[in-house]
C-alpha positions as CSV (number, residue, x, y, z in Angstrom):
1,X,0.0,0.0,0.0
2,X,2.8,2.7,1.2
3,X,4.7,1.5,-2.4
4,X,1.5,2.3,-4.1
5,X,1.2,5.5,-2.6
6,X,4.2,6.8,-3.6
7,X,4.0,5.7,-7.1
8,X,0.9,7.8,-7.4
9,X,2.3,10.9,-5.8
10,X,5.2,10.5,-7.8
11,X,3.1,10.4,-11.0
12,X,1.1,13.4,-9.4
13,X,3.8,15.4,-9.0
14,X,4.0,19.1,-10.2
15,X,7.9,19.0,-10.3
16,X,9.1,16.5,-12.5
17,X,12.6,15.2,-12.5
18,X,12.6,13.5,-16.1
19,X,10.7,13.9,-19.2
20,X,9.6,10.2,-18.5
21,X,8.0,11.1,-15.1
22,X,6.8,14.4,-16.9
23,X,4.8,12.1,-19.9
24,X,3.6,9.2,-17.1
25,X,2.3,11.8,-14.8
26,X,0.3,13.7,-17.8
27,X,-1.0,10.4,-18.4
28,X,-2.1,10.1,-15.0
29,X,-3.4,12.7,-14.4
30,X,-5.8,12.8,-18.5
31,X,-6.6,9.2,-17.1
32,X,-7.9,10.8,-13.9
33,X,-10.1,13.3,-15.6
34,X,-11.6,11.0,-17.8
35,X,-12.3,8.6,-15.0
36,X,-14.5,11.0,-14.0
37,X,-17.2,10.8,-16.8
38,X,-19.3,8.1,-16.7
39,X,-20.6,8.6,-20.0
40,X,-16.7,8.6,-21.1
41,X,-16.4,4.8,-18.9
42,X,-19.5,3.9,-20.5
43,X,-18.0,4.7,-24.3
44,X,-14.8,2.7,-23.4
45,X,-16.6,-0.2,-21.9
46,X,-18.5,-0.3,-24.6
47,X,-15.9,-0.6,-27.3
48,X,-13.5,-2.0,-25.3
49,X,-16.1,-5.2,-24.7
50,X,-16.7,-5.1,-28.2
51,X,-13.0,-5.2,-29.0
52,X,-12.1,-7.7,-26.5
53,X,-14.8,-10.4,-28.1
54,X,-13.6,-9.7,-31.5
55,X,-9.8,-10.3,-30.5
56,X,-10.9,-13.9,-28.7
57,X,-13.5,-14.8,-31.6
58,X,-11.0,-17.3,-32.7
59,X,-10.9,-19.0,-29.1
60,X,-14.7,-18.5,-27.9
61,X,-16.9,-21.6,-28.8
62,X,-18.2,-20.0,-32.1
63,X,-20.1,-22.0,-35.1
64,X,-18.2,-21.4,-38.3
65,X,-19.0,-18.2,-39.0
66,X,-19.2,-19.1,-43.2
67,X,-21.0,-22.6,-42.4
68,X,-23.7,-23.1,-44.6
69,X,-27.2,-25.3,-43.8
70,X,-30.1,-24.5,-45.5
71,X,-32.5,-26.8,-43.6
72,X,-31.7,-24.6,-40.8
73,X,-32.2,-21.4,-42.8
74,X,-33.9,-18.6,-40.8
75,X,-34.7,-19.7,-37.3
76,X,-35.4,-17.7,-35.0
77,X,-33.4,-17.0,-31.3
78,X,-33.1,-20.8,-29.3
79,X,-31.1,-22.7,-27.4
80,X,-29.4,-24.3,-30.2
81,X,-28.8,-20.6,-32.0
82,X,-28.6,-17.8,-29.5
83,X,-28.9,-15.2,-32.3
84,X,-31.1,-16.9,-34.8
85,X,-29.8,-18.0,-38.3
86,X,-29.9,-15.8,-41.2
87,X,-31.1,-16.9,-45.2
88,X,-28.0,-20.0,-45.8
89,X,-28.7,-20.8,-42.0
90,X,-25.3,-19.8,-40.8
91,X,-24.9,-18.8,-37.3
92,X,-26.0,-14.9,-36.5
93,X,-24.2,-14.8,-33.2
94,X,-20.8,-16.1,-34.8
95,X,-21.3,-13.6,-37.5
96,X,-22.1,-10.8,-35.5
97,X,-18.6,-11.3,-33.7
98,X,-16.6,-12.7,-36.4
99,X,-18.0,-9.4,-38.6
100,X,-16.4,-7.1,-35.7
101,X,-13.5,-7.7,-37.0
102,X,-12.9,-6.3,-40.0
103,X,-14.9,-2.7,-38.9
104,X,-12.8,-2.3,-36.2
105,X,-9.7,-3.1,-38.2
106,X,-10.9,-0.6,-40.9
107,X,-11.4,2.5,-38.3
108,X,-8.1,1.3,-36.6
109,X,-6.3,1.3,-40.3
110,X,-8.0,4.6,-41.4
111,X,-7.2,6.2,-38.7
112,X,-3.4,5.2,-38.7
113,X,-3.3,6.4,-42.4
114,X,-5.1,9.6,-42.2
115,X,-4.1,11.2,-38.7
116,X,-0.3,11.1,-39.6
117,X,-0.8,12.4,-42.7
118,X,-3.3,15.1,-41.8
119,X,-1.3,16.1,-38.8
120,X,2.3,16.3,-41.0
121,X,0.5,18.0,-43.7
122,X,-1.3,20.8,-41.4
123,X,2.0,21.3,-39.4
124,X,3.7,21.9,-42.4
125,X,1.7,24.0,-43.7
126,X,1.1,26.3,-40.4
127,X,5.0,26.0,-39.9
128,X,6.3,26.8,-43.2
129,X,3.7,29.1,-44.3
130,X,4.4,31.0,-47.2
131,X,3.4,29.1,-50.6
132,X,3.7,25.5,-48.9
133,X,0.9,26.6,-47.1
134,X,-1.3,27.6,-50.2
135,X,-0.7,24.1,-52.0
136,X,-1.4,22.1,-49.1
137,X,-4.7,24.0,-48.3
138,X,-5.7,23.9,-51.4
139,X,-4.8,20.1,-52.2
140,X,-7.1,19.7,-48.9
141,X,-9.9,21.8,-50.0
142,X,-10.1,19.1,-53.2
143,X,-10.9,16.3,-50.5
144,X,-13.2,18.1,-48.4
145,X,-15.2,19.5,-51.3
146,X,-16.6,16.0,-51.7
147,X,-19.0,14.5,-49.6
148,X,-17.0,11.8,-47.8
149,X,-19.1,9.2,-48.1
150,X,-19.6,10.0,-52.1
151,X,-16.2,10.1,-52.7
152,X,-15.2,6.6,-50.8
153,X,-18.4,5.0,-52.6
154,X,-16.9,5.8,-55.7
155,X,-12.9,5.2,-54.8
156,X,-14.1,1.7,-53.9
157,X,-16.2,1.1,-56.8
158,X,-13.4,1.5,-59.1
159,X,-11.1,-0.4,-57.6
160,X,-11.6,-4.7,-56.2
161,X,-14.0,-5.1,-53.1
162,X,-12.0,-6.0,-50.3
163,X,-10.6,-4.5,-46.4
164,X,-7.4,-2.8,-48.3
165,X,-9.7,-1.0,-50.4
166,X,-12.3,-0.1,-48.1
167,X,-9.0,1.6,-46.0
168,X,-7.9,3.5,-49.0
169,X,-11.3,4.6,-49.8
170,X,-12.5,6.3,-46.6
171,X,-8.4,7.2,-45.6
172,X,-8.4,9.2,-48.9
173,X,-11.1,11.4,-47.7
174,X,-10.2,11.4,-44.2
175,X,-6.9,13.3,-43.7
176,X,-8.2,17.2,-44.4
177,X,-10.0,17.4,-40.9
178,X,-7.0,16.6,-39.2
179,X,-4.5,18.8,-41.5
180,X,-6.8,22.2,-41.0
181,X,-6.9,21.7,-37.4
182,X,-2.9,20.9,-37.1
183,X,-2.2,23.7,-39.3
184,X,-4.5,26.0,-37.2
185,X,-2.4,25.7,-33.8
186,X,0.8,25.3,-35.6
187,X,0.2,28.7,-37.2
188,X,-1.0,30.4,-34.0
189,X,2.2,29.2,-32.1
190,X,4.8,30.1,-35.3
191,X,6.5,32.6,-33.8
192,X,6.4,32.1,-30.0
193,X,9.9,32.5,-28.5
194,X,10.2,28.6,-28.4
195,X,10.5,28.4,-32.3
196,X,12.1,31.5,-33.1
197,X,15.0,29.7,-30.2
198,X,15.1,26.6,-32.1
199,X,15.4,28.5,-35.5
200,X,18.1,30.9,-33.9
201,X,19.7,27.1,-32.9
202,X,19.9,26.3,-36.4
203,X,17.6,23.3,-35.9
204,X,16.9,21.8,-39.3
205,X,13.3,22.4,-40.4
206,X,12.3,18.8,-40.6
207,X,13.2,18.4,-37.1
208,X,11.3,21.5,-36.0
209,X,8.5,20.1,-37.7
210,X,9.0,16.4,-36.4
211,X,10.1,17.4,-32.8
212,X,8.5,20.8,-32.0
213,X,5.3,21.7,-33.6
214,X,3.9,18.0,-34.4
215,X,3.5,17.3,-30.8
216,X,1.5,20.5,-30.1
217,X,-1.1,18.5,-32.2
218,X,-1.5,15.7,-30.6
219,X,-4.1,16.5,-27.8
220,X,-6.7,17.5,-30.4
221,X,-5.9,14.7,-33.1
222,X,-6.6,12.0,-30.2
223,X,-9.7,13.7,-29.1
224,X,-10.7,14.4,-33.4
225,X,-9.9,10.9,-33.2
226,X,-12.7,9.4,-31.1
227,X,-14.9,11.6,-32.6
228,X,-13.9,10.7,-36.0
229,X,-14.4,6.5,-35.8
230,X,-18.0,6.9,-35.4
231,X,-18.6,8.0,-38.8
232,X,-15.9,5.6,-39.9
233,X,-17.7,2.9,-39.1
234,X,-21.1,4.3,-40.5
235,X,-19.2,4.5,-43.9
236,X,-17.6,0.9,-43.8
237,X,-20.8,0.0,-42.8
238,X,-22.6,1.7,-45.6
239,X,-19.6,0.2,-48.1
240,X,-20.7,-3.3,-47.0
241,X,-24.3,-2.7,-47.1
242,X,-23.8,-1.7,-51.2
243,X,-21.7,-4.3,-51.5
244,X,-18.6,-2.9,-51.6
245,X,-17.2,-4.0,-48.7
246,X,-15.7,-7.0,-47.6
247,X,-16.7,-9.7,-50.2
248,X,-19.0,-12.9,-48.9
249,X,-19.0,-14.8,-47.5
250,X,-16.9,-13.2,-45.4
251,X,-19.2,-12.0,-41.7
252,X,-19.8,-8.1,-42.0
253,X,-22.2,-6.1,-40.3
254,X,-23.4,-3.7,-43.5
255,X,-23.5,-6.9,-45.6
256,X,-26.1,-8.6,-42.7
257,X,-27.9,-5.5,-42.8
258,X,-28.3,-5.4,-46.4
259,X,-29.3,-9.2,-46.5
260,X,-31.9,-9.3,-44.1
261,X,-33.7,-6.2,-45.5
262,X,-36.1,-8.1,-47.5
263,X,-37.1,-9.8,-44.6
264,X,-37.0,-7.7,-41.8
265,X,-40.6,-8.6,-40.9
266,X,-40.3,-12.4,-41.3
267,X,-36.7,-12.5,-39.5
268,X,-35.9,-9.6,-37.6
269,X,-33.1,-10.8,-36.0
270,X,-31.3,-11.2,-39.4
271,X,-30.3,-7.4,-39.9
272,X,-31.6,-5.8,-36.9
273,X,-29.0,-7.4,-34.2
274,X,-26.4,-6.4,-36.7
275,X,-27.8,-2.8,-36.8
276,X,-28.2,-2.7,-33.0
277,X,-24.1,-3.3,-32.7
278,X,-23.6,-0.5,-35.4
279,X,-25.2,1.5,-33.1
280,X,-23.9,0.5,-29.9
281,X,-20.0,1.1,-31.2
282,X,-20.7,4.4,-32.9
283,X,-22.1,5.6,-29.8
284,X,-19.2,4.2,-28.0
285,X,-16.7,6.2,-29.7
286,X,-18.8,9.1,-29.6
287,X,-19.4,9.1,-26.1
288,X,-15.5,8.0,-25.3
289,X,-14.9,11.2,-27.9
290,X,-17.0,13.7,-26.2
291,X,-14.9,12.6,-22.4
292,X,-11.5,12.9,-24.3
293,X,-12.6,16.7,-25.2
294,X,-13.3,17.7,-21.5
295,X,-10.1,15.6,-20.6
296,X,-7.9,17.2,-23.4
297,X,-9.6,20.5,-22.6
298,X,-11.2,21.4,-19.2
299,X,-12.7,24.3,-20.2
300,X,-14.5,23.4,-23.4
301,X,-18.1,22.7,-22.3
């Protein structure tokens, strides 16, 4: 106990000895603040259940999720199907888990492609200013002029259904947000005393990009982030449900959507439970998204 309470007033400590304590005890102290919104818990339980049974679908004891048996096409909910079976009678409940998968793998993917790039473009554009800045914001203005959902439905129309494409498609349109908000705080900060010392240095320009205007970014891209995978996963979502997406019979939850359409009123369970999951991760990242902004910034209500 008396160890435990001096590792936390060690990571609570205004006076930092080492840049290591200094980045623990800033963790500490966001993870603090956020412990303090339910509705923030609530968003990470949420997706962090939902992750969790996605991770372990491999080791939980699933039906084949692509197992085919049309004399047990469309039951409903029992003891020998928790979930029902959908039209080729494959298991809903292995579906619904297996099909986590690749939707969490696309907003995970997307957003590993598009914040980087957004946040190096922005910084060099707020940094550099000048005619760098111009091209940039103008190269971004291209993207965002499209509705994003437009543009990704045709990106992965043209090219071969699959994850990779779904990634490129909704990556391609997702990288402007995050560039006009890095190149916002990167230009209101270009010539505090802090630059103009690293310039007077002669630090290179890559490394006053890489090392001291990128991280001033970082806050807001985490908390653009959460709010960001929501309408990620609408857009794979709605990929899958035109067919687009993942091609079958691979488990997605736009595809079950889609298939049990026609049938919503004989078999509910065949594209509503799918639906319902939608649902319940968007609003996991949304309400995980919303916490992160009061974390991030105290005084943003």
């Amino acid at each position: 106990m008396n160890h435990l309470s001096a590792s936390v007033r060690w990571l609570a400590s205004d006076t930092p000895t080492t840049r290591t304590q200094a980045r623990l005890g800033a963790a500490y102290r966001w993870l603090r603040r956020l412990a303090a919104h339910p509705i923030g818990l609530a968003g990470l339980a949420i997706v962090g259940l939902i992750t969790a049974i996605a991770l372990c679908a491999s080791v939980l004891p699933l039906a084949d999720p692509s197992a085919q048996s049309l004399g047990e096409r469309l039951l409903a909910p029992s003891a020998g199907h928790w979930l029902g079976t959908d039209t080729l009678g494959r298991d809903i409940l292995s579906r619904l888990v297996f099909g986590a998968r690749p939707t969490l793998a696309i907003v995970a993917l997307v957003l590993l492609a598009s914040v980087p790039a957004g946040l190096l473009i922005g910084a060099a554009a707020g940094l550099w200013g000048g005619w760098v800045d111009a091209v940039l914001m103008r190269i971004a203005d291209v993207f965002m002029a499209f509705p994003r959902l437009i543009l990704a439905i045709a990106v992965a129309a043209t090219l071969s259904t699959g994850l990779w494409t779904a990634v490129i498609a909704i990556a391609l349109t997702g990288w402007p947000p995050y560039a006009r908000v890095a190149r916002a705080e990167v230009a209101a900060v270009r010539q505090a005393e802090f630059i103009q010392s690293a310039r007077a240095l002669g630090v290179s320009r890559l490394r006053l990009l890489l090392r001291h205007a990128l991280p001033l970014c970082l806050p807001s891209a985490v908390v653009r982030a959460a709010l960001d995978a929501p309408g990620i996963v609408l857009i794979t979502s709605g990929l899958g449900f035109l067919g687009l997406g993942l091609p079958p019979p691979a488990p997605e939850w736009g595809a079950m959507v889609a298939e049990g359409r026609a049938i919503v009123f004989e078999a509910w369970w065949v594209s509503t439970l799918p639906g319902l999951l939608i649902l319940a991760l968007s609003l996991g990242f949304n309400f995980l998204g919303d916490a992160l902004r009061d974390v991030v910034d105290p005084g943003v209500k």
